[in-house]
Backbone as numpy.savetxt, mean C-alpha at the origin, in Angstrom:
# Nx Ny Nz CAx CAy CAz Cx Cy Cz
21.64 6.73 18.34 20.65 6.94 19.39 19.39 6.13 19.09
18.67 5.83 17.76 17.85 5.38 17.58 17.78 3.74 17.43
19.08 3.46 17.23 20.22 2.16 17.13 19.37 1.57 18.82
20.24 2.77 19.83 20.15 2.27 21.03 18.79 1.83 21.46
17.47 2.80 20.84 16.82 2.85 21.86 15.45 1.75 21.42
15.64 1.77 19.93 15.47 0.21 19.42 15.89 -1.13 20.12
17.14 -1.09 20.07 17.32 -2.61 20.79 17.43 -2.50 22.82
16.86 -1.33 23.17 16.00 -1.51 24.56 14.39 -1.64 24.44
14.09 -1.06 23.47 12.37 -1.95 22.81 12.32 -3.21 22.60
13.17 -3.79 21.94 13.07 -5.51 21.39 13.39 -6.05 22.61
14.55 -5.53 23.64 14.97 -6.65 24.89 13.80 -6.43 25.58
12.98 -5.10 26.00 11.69 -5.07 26.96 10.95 -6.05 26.61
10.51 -6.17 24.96 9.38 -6.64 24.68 9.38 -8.14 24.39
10.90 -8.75 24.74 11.29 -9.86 24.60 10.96 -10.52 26.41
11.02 -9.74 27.18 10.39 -9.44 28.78 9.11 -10.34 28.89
8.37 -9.84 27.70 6.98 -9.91 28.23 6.27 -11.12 26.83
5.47 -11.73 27.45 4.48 -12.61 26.15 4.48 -12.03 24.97
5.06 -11.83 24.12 4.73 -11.43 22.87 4.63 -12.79 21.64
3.82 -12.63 20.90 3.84 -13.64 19.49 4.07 -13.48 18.83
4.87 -13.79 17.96 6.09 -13.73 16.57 5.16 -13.78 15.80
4.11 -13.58 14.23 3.76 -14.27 13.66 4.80 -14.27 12.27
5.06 -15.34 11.69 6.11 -15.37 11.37 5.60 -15.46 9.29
4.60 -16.07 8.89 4.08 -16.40 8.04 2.57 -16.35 8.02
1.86 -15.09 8.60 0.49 -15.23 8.43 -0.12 -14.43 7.61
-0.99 -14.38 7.08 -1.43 -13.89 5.41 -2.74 -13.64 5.90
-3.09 -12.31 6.25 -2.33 -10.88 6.62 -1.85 -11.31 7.88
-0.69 -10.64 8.09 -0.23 -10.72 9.40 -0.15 -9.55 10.67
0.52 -10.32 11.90 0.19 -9.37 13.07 1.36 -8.87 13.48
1.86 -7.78 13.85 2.99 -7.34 14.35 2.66 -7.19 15.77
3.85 -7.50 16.41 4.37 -6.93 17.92 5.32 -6.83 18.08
6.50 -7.31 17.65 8.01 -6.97 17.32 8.82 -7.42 16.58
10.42 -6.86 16.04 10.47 -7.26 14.64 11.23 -8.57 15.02
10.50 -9.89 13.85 11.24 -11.27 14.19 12.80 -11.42 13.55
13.49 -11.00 14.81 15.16 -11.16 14.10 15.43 -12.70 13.72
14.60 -13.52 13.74 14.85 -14.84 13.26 14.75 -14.82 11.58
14.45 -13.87 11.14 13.98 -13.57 9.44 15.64 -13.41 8.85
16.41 -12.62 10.09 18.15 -12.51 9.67 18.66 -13.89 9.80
19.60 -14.05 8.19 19.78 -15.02 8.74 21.17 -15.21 9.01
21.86 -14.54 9.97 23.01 -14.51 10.65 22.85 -14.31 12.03
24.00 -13.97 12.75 23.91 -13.21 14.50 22.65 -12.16 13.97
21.98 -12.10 15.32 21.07 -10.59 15.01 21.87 -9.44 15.57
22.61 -9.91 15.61 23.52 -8.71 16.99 24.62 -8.16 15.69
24.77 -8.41 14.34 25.27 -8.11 13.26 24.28 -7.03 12.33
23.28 -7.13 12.69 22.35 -6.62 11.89 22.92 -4.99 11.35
22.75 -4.42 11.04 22.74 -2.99 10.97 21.77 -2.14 10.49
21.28 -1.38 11.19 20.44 -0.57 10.96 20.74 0.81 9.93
19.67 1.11 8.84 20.53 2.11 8.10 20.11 3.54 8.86
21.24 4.25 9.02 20.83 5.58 8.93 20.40 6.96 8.13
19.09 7.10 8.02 18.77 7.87 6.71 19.64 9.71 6.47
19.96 9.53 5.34 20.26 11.02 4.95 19.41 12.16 5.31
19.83 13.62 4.61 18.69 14.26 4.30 17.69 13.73 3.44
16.69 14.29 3.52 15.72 13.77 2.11 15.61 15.07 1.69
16.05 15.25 -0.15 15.86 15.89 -0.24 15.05 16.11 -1.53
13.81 15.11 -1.35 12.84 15.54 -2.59 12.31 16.46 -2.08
11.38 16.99 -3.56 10.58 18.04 -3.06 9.34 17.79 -3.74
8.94 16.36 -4.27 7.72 16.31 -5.15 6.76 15.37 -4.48
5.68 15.61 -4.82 4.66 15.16 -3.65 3.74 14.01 -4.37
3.69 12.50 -4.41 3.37 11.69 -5.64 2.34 11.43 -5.39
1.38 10.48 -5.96 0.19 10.57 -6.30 -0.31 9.14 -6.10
-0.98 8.37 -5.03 -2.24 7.11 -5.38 -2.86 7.12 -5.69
-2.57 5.84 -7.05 -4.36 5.80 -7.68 -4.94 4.47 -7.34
-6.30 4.41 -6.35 -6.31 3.29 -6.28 -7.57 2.73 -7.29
-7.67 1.83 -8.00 -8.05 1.73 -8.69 -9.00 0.22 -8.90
-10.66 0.61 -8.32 -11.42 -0.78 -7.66 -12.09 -1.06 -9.42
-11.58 -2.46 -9.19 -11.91 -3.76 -10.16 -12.51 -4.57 -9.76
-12.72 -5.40 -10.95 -12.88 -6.56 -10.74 -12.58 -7.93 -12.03
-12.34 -8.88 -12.07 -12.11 -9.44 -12.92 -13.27 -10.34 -14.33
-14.78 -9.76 -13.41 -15.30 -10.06 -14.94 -16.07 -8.50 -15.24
-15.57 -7.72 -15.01 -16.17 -6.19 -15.47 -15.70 -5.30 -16.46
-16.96 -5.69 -17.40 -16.53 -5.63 -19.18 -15.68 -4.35 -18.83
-15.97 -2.89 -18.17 -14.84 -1.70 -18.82 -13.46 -1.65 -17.84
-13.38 -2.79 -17.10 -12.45 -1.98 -16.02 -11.20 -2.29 -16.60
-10.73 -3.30 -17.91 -9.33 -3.27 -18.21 -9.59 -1.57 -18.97
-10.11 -0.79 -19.58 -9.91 0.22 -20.02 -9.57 1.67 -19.25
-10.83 1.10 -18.10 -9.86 1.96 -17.04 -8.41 1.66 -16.54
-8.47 0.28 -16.53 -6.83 -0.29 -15.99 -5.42 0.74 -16.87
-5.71 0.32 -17.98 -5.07 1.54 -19.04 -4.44 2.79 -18.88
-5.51 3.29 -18.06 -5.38 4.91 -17.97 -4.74 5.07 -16.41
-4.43 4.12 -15.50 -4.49 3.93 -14.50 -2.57 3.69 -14.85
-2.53 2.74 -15.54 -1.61 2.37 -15.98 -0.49 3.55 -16.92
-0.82 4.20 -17.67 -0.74 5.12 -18.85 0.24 5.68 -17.80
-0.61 7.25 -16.97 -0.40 7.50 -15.83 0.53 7.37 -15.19
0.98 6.02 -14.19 2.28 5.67 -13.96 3.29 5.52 -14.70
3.07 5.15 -15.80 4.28 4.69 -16.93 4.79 6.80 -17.43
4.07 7.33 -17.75 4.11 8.72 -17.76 4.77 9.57 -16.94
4.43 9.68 -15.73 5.05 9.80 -14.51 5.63 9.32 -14.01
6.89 8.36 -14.43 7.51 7.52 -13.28 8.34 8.15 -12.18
8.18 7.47 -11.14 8.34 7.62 -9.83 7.57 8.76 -8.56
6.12 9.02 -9.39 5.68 9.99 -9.15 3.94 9.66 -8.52
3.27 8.63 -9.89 2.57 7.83 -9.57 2.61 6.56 -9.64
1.50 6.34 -8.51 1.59 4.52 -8.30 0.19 4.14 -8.31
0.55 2.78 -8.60 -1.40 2.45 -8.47 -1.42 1.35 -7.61
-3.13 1.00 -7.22 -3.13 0.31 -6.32 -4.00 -0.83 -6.95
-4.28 -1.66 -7.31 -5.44 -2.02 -7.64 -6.09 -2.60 -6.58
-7.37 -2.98 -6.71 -8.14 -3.51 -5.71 -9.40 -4.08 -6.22
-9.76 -5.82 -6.14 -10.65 -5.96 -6.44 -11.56 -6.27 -5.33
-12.74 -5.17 -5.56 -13.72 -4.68 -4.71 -14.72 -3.77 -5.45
-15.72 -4.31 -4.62 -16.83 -3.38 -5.16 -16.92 -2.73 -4.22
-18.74 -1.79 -4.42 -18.67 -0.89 -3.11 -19.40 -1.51 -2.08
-19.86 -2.77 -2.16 -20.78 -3.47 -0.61 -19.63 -4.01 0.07
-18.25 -3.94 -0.51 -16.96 -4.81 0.62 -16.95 -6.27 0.87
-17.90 -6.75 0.17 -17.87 -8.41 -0.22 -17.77 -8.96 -1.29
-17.90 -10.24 -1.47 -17.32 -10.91 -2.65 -18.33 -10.98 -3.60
-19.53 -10.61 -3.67 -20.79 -10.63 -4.62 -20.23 -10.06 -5.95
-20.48 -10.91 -7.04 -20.04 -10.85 -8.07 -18.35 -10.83 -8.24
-17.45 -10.95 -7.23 -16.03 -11.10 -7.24 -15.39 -12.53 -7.15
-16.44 -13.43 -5.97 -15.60 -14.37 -6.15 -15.35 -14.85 -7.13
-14.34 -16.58 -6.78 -14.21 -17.64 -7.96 -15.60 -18.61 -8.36
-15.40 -18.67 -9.40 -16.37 -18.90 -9.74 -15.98 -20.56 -10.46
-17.12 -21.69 -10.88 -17.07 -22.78 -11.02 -16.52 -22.54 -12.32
-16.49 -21.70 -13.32 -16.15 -21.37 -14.30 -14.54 -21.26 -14.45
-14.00 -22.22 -15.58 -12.96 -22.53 -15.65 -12.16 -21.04 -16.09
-12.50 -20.21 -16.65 -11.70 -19.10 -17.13 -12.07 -17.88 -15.28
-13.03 -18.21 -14.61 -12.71 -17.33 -14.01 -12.55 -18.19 -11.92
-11.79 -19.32 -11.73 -11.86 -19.95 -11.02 -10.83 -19.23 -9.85
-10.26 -18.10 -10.48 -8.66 -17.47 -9.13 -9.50 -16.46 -8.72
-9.35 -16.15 -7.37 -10.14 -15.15 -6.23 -9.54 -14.09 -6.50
-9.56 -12.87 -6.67 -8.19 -11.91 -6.92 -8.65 -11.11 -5.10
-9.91 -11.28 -4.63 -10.45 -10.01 -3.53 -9.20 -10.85 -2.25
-9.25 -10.05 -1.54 -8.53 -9.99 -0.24 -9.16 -9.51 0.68
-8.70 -9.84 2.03 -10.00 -9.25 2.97 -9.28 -7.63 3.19
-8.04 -6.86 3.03 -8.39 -5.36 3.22 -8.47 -5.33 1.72
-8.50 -5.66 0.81 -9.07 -4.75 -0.35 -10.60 -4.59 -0.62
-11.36 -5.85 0.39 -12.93 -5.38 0.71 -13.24 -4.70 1.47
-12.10 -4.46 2.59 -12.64 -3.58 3.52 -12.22 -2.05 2.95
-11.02 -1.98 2.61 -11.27 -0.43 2.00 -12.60 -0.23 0.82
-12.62 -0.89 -0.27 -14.01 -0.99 -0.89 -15.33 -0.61 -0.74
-15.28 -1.66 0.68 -16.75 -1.31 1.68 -16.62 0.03 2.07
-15.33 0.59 2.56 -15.30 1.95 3.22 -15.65 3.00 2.56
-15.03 2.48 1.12 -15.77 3.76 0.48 -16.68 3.72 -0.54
-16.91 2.68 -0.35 -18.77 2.38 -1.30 -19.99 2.92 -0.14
-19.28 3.38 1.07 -20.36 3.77 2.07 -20.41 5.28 2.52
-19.53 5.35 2.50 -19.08 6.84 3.11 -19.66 7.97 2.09
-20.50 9.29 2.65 -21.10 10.30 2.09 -19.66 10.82 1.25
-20.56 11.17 -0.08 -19.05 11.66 -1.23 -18.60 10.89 -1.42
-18.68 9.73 -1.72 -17.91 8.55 -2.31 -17.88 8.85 -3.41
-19.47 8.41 -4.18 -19.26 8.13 -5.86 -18.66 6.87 -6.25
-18.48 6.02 -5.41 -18.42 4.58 -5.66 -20.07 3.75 -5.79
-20.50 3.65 -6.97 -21.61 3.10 -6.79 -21.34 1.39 -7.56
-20.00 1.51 -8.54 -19.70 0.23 -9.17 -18.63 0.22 -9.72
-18.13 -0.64 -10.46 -16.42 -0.41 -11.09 -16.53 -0.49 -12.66
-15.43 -0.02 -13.37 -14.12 0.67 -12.34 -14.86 2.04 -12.08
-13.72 2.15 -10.98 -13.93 3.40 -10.00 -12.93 3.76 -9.52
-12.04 4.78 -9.05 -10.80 5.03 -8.56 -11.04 6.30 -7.86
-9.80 6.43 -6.47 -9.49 7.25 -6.00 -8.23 7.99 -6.45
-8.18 9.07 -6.14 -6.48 9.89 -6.74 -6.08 10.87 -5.30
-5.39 9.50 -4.43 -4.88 10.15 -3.38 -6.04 10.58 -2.52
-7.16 10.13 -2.79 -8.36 10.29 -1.96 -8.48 11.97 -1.48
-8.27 12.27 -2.52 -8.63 13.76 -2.58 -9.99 14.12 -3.41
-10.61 14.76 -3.04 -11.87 14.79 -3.67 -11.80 15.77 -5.19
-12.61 15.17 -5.96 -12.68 15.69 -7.41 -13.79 15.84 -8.07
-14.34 16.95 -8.23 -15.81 17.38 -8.88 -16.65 16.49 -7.73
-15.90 17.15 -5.82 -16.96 16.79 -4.92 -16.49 15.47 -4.33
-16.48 14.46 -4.73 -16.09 13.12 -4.68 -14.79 12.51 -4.45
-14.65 11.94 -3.53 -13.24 11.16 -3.28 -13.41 9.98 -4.56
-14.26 9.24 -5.12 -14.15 8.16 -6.14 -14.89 8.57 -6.99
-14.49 8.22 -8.46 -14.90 8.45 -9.91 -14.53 7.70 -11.10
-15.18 8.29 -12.10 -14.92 7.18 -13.04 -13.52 7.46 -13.38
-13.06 6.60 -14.59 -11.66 6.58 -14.92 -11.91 8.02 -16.17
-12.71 8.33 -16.08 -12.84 9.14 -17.03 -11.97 10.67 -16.72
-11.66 10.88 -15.52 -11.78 12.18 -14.38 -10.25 11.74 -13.97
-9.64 10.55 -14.38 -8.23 10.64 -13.43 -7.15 11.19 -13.79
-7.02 11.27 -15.31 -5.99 12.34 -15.68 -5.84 13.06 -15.13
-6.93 14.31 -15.20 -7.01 15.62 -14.77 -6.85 15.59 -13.22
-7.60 14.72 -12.35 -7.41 14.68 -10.76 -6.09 14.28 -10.93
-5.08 13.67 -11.66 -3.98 13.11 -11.07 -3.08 14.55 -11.64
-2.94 14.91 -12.72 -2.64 16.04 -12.74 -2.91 17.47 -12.56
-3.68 17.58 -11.67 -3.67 18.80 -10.61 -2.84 17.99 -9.33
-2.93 17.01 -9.29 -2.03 17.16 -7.88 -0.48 17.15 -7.95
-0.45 16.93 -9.37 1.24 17.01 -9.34 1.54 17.99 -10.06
0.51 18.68 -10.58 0.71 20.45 -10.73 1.01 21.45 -9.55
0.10 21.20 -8.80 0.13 21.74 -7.45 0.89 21.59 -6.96
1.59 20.45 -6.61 2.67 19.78 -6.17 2.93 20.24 -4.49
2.21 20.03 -3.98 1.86 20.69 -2.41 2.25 19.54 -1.72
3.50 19.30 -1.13 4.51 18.58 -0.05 3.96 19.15 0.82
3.69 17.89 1.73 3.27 18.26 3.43 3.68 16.85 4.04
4.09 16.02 3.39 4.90 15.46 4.40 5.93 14.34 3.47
6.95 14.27 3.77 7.73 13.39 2.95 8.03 11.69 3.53
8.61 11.72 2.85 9.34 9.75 3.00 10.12 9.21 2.44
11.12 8.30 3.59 12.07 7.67 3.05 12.31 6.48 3.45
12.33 5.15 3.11 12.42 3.98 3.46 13.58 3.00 3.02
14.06 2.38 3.99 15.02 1.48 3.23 14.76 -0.13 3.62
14.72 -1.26 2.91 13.96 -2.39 2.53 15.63 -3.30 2.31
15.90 -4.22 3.56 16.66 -5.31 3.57 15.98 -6.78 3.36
16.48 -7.29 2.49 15.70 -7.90 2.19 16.78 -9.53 2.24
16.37 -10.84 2.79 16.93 -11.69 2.71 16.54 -13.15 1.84
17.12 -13.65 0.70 16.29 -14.71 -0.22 16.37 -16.01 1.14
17.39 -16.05 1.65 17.44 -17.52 2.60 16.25 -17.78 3.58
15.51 -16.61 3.85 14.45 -16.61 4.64 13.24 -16.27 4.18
13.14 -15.50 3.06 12.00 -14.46 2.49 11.80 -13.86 3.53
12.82 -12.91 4.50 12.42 -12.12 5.56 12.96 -10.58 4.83
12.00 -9.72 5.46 12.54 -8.04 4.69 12.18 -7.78 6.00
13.48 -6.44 6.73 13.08 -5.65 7.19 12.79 -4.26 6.66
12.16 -3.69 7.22 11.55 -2.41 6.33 11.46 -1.15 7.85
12.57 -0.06 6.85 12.89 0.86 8.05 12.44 2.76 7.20
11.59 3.34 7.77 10.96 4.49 7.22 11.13 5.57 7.92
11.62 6.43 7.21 11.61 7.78 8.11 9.93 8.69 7.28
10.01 9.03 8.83 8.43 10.53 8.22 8.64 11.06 8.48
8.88 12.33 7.72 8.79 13.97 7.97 7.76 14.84 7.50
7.53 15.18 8.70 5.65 15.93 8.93 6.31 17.39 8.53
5.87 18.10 7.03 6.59 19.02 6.93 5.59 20.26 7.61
4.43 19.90 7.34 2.96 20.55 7.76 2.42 20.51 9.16
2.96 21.45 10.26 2.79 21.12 11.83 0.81 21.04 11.93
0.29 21.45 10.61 -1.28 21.88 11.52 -1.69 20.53 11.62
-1.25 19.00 10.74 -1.33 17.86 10.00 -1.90 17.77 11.87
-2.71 16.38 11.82 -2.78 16.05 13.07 -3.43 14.55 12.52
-3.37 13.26 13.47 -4.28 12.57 12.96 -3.77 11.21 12.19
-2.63 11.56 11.55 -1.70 10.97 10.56 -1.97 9.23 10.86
-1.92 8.74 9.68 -1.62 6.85 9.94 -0.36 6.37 8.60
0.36 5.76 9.31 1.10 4.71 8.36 0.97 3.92 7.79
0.84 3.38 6.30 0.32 2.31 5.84 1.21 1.93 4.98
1.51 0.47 5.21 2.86 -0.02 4.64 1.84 -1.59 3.54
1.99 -0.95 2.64 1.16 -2.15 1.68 1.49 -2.84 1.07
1.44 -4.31 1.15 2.20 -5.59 0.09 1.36 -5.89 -1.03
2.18 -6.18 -2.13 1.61 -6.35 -3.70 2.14 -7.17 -4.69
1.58 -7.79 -5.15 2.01 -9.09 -6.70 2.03 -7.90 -7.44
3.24 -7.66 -8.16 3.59 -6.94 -9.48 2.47 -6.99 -10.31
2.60 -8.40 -10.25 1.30 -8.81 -11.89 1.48 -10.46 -11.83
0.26 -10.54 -12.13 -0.44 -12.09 -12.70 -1.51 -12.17 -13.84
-0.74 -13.44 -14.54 -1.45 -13.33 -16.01 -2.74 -14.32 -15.53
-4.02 -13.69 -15.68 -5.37 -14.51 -15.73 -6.22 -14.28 -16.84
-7.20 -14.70 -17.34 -8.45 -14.52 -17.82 -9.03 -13.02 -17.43
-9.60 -12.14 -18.47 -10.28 -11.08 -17.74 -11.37 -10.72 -19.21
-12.55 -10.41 -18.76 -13.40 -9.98 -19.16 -13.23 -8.77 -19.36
-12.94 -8.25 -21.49 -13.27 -7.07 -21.96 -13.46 -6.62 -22.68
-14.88 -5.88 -22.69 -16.00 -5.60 -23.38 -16.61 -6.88 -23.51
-16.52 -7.52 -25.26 -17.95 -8.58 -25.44 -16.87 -9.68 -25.61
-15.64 -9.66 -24.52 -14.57 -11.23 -25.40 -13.96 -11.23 -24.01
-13.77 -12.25 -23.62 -12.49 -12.55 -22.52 -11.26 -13.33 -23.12
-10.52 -12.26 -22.39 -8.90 -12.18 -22.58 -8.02 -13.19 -21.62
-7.69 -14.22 -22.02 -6.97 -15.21 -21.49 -5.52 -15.13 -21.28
-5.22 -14.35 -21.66 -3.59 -13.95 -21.25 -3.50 -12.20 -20.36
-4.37 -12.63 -19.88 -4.61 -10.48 -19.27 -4.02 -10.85 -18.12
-3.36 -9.27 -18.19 -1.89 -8.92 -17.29 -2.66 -7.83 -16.02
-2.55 -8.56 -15.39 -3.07 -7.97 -13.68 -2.36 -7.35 -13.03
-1.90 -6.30 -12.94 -0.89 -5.67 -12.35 -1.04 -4.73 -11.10
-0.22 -4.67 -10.05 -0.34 -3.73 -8.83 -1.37 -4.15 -8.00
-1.41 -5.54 -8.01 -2.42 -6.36 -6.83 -2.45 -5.93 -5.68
-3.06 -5.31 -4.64 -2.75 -5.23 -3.22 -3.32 -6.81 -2.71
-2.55 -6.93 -1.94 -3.08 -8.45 -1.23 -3.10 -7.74 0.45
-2.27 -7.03 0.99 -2.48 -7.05 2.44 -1.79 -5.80 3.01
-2.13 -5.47 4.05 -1.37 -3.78 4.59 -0.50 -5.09 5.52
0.60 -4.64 6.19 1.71 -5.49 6.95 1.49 -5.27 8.52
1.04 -3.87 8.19 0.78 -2.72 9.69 -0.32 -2.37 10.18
-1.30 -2.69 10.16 -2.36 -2.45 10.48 -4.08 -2.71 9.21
-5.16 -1.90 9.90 -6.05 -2.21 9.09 -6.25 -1.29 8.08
-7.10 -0.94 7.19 -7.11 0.10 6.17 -6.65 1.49 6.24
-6.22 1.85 7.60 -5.49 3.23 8.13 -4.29 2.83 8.49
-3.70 1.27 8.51 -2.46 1.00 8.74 -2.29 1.52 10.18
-0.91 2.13 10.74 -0.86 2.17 12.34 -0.72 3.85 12.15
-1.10 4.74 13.67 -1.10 6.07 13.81 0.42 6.12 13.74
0.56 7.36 13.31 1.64 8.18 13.99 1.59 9.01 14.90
2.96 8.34 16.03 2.08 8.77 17.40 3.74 9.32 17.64
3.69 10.15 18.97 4.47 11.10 19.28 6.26 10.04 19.87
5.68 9.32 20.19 7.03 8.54 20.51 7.78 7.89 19.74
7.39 7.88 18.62 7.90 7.61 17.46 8.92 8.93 17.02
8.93 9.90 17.32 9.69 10.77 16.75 10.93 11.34 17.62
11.75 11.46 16.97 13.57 11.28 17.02 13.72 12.75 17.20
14.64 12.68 18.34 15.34 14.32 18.42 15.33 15.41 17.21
15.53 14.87 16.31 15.39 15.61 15.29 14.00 16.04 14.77
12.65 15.84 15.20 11.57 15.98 14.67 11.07 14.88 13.99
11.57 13.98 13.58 11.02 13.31 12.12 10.44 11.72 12.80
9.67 10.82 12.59 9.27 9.84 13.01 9.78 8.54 12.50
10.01 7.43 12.73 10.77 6.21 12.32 9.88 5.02 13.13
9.81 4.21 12.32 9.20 2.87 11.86 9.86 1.40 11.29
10.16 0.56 12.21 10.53 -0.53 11.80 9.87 -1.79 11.86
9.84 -2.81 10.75 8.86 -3.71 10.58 9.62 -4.35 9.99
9.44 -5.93 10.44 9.83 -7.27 9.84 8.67 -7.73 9.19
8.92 -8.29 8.02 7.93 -9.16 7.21 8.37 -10.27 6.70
7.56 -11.56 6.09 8.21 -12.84 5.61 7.12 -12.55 4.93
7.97 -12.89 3.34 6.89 -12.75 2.18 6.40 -14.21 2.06
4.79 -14.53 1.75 4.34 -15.79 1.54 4.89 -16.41 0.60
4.81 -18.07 0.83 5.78 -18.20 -0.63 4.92 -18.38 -1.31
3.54 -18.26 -1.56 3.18 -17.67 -3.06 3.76 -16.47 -4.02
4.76 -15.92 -3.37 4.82 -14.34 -3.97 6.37 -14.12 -3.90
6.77 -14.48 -5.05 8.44 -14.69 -5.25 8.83 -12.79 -4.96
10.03 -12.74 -4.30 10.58 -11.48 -4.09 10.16 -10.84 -5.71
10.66 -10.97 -6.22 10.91 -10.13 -7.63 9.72 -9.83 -8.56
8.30 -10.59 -7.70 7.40 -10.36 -8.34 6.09 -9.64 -7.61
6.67 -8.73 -6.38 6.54 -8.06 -5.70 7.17 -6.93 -5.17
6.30 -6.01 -4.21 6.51 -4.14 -3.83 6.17 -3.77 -2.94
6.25 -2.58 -2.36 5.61 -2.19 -1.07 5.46 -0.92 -1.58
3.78 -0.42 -0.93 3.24 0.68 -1.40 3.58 1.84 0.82
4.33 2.42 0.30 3.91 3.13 1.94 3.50 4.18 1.78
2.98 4.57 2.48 2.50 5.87 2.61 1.66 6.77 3.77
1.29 8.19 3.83 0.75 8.74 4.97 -0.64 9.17 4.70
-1.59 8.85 5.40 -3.05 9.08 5.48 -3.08 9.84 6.58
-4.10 11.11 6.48 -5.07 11.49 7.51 -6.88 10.67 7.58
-6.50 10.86 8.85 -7.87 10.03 9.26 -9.31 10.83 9.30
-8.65 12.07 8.93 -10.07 13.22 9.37 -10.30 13.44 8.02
-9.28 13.76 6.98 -9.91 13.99 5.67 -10.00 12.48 4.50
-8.98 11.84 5.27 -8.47 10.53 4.77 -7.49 11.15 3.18
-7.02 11.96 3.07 -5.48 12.18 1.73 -4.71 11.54 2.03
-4.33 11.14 1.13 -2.88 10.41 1.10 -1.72 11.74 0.50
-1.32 11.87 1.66 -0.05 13.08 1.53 0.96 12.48 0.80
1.72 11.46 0.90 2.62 11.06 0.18 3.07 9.90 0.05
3.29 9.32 -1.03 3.32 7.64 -1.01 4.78 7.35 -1.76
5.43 6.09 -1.76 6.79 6.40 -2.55 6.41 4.30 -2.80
6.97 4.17 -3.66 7.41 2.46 -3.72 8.69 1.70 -3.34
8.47 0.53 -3.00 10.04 -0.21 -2.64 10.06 -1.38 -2.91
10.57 -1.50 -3.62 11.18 -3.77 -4.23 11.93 -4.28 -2.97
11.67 -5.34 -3.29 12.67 -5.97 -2.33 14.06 -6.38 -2.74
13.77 -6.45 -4.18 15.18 -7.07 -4.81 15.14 -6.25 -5.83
């Protein structure tokens, strides 16, 4: 049924002016480019998801850097620690950003050890969002959120506070909405389609956004820490771009959801060829817009 009513969306919207963007860094969606398959598209197959039957509710840490800020590899650490501790439970995000959402003190610089840009334009705009917003506690880095749940008051804090914020939430372990995604992925094209089920387990939830986030594993640069810079430092969990929208990614809206209750999401992407499949991820996950939590986030490789 969802088979069907998919490919009467793509023939409508094939009807009308729409623009493919096929390679744009960040890019625009309007429908998924079956030119990324590289066979008949009329072969394609769509997967059909199971039950889901986790029951654990995981944890974002996003975690604002920058690359000459003597403490933030130490926060990186604990950020890091964390996931490796928890696997499959937490994830991190990094983001280099301060809290004004521009490049002051981020860009590249004429300086041969610090000449690579790491900022992106949504990792300044989330930055800016919450270097501004009452209850931040973003005043400089590092600084991190944990699922943008607030902690001693504050949605952002030092790295000092993320243990404990990251473990109360997976103490608590309070599921309110789950996820399941499955990620086809093709080397002949660098095209992935990416297909998600949401299940809103929490009816009071209202508000909800999708955010489907692309990421460099890791890149070895130069990084400033403490009184020495580190020329072989390992950068890991880069966000470079959301696929779906802007820092709230796209709503979840009522037509999206399948006889069965649950909501579904399909998206074509072409990875830039700066960013070899295997050295990249996708962060998805569900935001409210009124409290802004991240209810539940899960990861996906392409290969």
């Amino acid at each position: 049924m969802k088979k069907a009513l998919l490919f009467s969306a793509l023939f409508s919207l094939a009807l009308i002016a729409c623009d493919k963007v096929k390679n744009a860094y960040p890019p625009v969606f309007t429908t998924l480019d079956t030119s990324l398959f590289p066979d008949d598209w009329s072969n394609y197959v769509f997967p059909v998801f199971t039950e889901n039957t986790n029951t654990n509710r995981n944890v974002l840490i996003e975690d604002f850097t920058g690359h000459k800020c003597t403490f933030c590899p130490a926060a990186a650490v604990v950020a890091h620690d964390l996931e490796e501790n928890n696997l499959g439970r937490v994830f991190v995000s990094t983001i280099h950003s301060g809290p004004a959402g521009d490049k002051s003190g981020f860009q590249a610089t004429s300086s041969p050890n610090f000449e690579f840009d790491f900022t992106t334009p949504i990792g300044l705009a989330i930055g800016g969002y919450f270097g501004s917003i009452p209850g931040s506690n973003f005043f400089g880095n590092p600084s991190g959120n944990i699922s943008r749940v607030k902690y001693n008051g504050n949605y952002s804090n030092g790295a000092g506070s993320w243990t404990n914020a990251t473990n109360a939430l997976l103490s608590a372990n309070v599921l309110k909405v789950n996820l399941q995604s499955v990620v086809n992925y093709y080397d002949q094209t660098k095209g992935a389609f990416i297909h998600i089920e949401i299940d809103v387990l929490d009816p009071a939830l209202t508000e909800l956004s999708l955010v489907v986030a692309f990421y460099q594993d890791s890149i070895i640069k130069p990084q400033v820490d403490g009184p020495t810079t580190v020329m072989d430092y390992v950068h890991r969990d880069l966000l470079k771009t959301h696929i779906n929208g802007d820092i709230f990614g796209e709503p979840i809206k009522e037509d999206k959801k399948d006889a069965n209750g649950k909501y579904y999401y399909d998206y074509s992407y072409r990875l830039p060829d700066e960013f070899p499949a295997d050295n990249a991820h996708l962060l998805i996950y569900v935001v409210d817009k009124n409290t802004l939590e991240v209810y539940q986030v899960i990861k996906k490789e392409f290969i």
